[in-house]
Backbone bond lengths (Angstrom), bond angles and torsions (degrees), N, CA, C in turn:
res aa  C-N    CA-C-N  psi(-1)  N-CA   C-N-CA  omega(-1)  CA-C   N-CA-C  phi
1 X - - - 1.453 - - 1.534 108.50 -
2 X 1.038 143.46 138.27 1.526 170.46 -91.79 1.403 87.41 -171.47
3 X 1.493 103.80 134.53 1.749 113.59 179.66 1.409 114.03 -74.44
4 X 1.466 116.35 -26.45 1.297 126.55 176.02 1.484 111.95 -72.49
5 X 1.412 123.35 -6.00 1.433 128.77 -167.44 1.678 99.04 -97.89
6 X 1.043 93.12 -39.11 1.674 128.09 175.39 1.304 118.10 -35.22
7 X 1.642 87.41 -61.83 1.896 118.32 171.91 1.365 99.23 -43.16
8 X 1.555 106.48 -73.61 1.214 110.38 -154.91 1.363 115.88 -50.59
9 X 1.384 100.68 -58.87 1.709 92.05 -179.73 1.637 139.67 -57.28
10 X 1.531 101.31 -7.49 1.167 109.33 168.80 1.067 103.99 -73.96
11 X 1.542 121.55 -62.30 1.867 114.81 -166.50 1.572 92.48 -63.54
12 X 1.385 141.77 -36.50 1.377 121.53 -176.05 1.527 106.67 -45.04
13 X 1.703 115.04 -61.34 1.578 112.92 -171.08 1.521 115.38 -61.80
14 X 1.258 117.99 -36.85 1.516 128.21 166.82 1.364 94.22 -23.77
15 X 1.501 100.26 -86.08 1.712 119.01 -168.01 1.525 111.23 -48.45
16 X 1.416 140.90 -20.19 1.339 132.90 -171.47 1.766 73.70 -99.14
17 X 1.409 138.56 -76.31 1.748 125.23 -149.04 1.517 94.59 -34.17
18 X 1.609 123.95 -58.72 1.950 135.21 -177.80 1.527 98.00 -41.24
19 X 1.340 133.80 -38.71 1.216 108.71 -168.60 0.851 89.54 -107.54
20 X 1.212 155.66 -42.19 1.947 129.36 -169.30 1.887 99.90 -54.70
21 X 1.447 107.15 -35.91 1.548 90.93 -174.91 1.734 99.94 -61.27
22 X 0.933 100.97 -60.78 1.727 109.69 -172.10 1.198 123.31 -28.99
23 X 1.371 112.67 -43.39 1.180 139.95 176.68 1.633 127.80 -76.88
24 X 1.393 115.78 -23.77 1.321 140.19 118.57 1.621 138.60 -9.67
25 X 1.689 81.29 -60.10 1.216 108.19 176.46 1.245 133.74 -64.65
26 X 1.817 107.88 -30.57 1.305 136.76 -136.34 1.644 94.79 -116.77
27 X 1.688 111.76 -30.43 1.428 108.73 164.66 1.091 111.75 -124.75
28 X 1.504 143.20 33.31 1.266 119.85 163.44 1.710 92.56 -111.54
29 X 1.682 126.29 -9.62 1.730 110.13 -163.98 1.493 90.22 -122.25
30 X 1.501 92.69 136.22 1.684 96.54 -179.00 1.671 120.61 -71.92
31 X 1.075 118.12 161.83 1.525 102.33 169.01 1.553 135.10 -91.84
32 X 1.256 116.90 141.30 1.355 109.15 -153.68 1.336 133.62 -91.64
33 X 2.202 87.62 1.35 1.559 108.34 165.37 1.473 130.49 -8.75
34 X 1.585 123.62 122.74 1.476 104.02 177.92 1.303 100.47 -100.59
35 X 1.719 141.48 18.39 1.069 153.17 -141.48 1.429 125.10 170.77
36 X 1.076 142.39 113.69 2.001 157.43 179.60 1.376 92.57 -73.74
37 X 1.129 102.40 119.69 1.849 132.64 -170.17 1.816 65.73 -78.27
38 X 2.106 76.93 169.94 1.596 110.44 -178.74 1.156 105.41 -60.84
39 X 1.125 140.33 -171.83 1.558 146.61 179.15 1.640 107.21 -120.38
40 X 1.554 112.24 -5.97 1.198 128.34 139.94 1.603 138.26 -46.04
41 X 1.324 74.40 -56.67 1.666 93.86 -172.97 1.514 102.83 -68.21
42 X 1.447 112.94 -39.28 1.663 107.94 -175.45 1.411 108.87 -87.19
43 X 1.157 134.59 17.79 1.917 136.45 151.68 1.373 89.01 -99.86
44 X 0.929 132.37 -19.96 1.690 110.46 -170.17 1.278 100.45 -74.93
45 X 1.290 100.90 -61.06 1.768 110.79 -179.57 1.234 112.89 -35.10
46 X 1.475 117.70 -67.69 1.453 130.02 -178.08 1.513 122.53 -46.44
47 X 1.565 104.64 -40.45 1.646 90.58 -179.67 1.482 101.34 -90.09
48 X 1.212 126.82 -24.17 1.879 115.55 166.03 1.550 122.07 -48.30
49 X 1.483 95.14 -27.61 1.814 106.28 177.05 1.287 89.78 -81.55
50 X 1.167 126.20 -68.57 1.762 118.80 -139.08 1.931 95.39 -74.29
51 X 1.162 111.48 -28.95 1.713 112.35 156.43 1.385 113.06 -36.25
52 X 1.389 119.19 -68.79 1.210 136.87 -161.69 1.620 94.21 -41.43
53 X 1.402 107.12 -76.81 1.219 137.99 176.38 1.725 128.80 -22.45
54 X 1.594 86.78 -47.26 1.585 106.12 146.34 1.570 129.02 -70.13
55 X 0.989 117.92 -51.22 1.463 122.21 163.75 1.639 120.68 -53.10
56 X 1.130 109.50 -44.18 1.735 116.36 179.14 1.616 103.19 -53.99
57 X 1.206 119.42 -30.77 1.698 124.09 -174.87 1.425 116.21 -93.49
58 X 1.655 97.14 -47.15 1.946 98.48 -175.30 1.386 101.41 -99.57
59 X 1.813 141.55 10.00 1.320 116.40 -157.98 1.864 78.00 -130.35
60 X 0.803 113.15 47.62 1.491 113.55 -177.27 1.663 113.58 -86.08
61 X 1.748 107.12 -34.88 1.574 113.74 -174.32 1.380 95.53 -88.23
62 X 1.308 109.99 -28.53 1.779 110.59 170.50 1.394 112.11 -50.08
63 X 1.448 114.00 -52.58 1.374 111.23 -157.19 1.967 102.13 -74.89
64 X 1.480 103.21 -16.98 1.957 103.74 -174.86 1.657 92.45 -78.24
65 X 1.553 130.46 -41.81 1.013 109.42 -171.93 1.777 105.89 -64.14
66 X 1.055 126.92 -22.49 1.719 92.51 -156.46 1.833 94.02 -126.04
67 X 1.953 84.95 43.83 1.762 87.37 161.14 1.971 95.43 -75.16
68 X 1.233 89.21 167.66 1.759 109.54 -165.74 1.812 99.59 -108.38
69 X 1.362 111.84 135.72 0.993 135.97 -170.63 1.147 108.10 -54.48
70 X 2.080 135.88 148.82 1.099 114.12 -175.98 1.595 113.94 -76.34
71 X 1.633 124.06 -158.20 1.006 131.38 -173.29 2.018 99.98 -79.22
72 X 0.762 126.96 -29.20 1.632 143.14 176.70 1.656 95.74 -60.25
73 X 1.284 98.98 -50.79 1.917 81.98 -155.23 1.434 114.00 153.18
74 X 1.575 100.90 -32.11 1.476 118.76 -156.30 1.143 104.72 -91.33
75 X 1.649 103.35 159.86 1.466 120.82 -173.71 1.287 115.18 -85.11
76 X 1.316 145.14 86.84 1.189 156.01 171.38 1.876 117.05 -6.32
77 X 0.979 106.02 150.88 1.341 99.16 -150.00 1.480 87.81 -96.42
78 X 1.583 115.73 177.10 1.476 146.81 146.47 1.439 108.47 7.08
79 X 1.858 90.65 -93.55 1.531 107.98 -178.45 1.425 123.30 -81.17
80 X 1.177 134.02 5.04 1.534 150.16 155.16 1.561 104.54 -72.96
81 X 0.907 134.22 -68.53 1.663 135.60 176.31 2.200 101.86 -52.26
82 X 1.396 99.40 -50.86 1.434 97.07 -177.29 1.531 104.03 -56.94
83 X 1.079 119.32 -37.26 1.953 123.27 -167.72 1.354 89.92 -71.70
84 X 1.541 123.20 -54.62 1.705 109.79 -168.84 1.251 117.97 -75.89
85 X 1.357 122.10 -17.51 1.643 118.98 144.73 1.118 119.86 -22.48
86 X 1.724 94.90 -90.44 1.290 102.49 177.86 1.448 133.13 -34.13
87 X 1.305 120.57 -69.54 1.315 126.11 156.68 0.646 99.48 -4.39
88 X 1.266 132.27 -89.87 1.833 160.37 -116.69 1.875 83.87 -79.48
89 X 0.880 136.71 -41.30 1.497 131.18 -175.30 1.532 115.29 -118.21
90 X 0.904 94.95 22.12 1.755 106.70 141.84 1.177 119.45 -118.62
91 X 0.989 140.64 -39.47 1.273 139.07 153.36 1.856 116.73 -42.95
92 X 1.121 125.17 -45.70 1.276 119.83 144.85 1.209 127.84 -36.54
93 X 1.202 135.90 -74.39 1.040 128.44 160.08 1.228 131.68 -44.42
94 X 1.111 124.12 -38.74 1.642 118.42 158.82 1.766 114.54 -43.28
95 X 1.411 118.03 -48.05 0.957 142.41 -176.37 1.857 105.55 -41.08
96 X 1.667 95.37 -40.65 2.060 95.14 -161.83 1.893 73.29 -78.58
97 X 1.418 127.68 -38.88 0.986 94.98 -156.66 1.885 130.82 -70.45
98 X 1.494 94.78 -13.40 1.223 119.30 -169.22 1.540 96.60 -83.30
99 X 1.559 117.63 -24.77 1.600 110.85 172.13 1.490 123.79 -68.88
100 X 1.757 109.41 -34.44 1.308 122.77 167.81 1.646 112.69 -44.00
101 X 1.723 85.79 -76.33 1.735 81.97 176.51 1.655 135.06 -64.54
102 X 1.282 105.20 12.30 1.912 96.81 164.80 1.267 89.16 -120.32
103 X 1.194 137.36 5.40 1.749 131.17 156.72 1.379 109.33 -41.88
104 X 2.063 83.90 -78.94 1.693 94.34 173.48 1.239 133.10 -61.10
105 X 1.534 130.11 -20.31 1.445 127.69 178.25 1.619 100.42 -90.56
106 X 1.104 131.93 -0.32 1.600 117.62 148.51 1.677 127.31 -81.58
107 X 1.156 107.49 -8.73 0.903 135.03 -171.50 1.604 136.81 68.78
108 X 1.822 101.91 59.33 1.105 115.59 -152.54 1.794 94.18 -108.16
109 X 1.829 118.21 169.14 0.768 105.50 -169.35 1.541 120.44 -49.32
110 X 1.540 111.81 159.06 1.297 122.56 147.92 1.240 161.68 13.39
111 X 1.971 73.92 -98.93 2.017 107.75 -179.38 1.322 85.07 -82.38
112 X 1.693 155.46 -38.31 1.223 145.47 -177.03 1.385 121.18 -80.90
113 X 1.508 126.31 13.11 1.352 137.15 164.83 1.172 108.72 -101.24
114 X 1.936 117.95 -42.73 1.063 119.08 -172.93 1.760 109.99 -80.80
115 X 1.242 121.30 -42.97 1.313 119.62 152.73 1.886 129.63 -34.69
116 X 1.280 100.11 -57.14 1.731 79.03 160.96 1.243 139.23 -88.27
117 X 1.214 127.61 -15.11 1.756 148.83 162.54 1.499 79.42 -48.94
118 X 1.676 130.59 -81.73 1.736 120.28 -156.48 1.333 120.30 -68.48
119 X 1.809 105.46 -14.39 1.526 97.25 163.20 1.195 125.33 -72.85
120 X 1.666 129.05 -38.00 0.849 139.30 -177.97 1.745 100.72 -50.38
121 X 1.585 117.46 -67.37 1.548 141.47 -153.83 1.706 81.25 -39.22
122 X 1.837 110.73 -57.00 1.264 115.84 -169.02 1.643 136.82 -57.08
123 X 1.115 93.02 -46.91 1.455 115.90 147.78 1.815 120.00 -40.57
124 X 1.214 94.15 -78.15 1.965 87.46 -177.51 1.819 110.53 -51.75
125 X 1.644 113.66 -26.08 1.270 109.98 179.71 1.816 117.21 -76.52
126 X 1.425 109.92 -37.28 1.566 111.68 152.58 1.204 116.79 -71.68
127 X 1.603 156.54 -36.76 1.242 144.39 163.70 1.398 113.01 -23.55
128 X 1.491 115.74 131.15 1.344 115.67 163.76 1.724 101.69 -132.86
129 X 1.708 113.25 171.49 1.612 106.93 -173.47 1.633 83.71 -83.09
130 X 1.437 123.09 -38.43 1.414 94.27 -148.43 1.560 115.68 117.87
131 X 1.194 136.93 151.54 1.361 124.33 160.44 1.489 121.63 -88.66
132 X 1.583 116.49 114.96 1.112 112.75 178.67 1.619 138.41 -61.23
133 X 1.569 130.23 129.08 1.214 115.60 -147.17 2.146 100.95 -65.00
134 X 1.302 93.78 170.54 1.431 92.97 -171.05 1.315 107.71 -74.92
135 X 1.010 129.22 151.06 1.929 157.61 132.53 1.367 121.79 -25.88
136 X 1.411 120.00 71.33 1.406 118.04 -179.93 1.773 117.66 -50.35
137 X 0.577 160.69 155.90 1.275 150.63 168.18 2.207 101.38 -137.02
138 X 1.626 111.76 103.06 0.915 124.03 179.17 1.161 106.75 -83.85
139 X 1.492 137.05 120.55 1.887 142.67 168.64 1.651 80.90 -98.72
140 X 1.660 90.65 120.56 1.593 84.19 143.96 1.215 124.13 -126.35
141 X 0.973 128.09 -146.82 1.786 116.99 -158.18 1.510 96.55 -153.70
């Protein structure tokens, strides 16, 4: 196992302990809404999450291309673009989950708080980094 593999799975479990609390959060405290948002507003939310959600899985080579050049000049390597991938779709997914919970603390439906909080939970538990490409190591002479 590769230290960068390492990484990942730590911030992966990080990110599932954050959402089981969150998620916690989301059904054990009621909401304190003095008012039921539009019924607008809660499809909007939902397909920006369940987007997200999509993107965190298929926008992954997206997210290596438009890692940003280092401070030098240079074109970022292999496993630097693979890490900001990754990132880049966990953080998405965090994202549906963070949509769930201001669903419910506006006091929007329910089954559509509890639906993206368990997509998300589900999601970070199928997420994987992937194998990171290899580490050339140039000796020169």
């Amino acid at each position: 196992m590769t230290p960068q593999v390492n990484v990942m799975r730590v911030m992966k479990w990080s990110f599932i302990v954050f959402g089981l609390l969150q998620s916690f959060v989301v059904v054990r405290i009621p909401s304190t809404a003095s008012e039921v948002p539009n019924a607008t507003f809660e499809v909007v939310l939902t397909v920006i999450a369940v987007t997200n959600l999509v993107v965190a899985f298929a926008g992954r080579r997206f997210f290596e291309k438009l890692t940003p050049k280092t401070t030098s000049g240079a074109a970022p390597t292999g496993v630097v673009r693979w890490r900001m991938g990754n990132v880049a779709g966990l953080a998405l997914i965090e994202s549906c989950l963070l949509f769930g919970f201001v669903l419910h603390m506006v006091g929007g439906s329910n089954r559509l708080a509890y639906l993206l909080c368990g997509g998300a939970m589900i999601s970070f538990i199928l997420w994987s980094p992937g194998k990171p490409p290899e580490v050339i190591n140039i000796v020169r002479r």
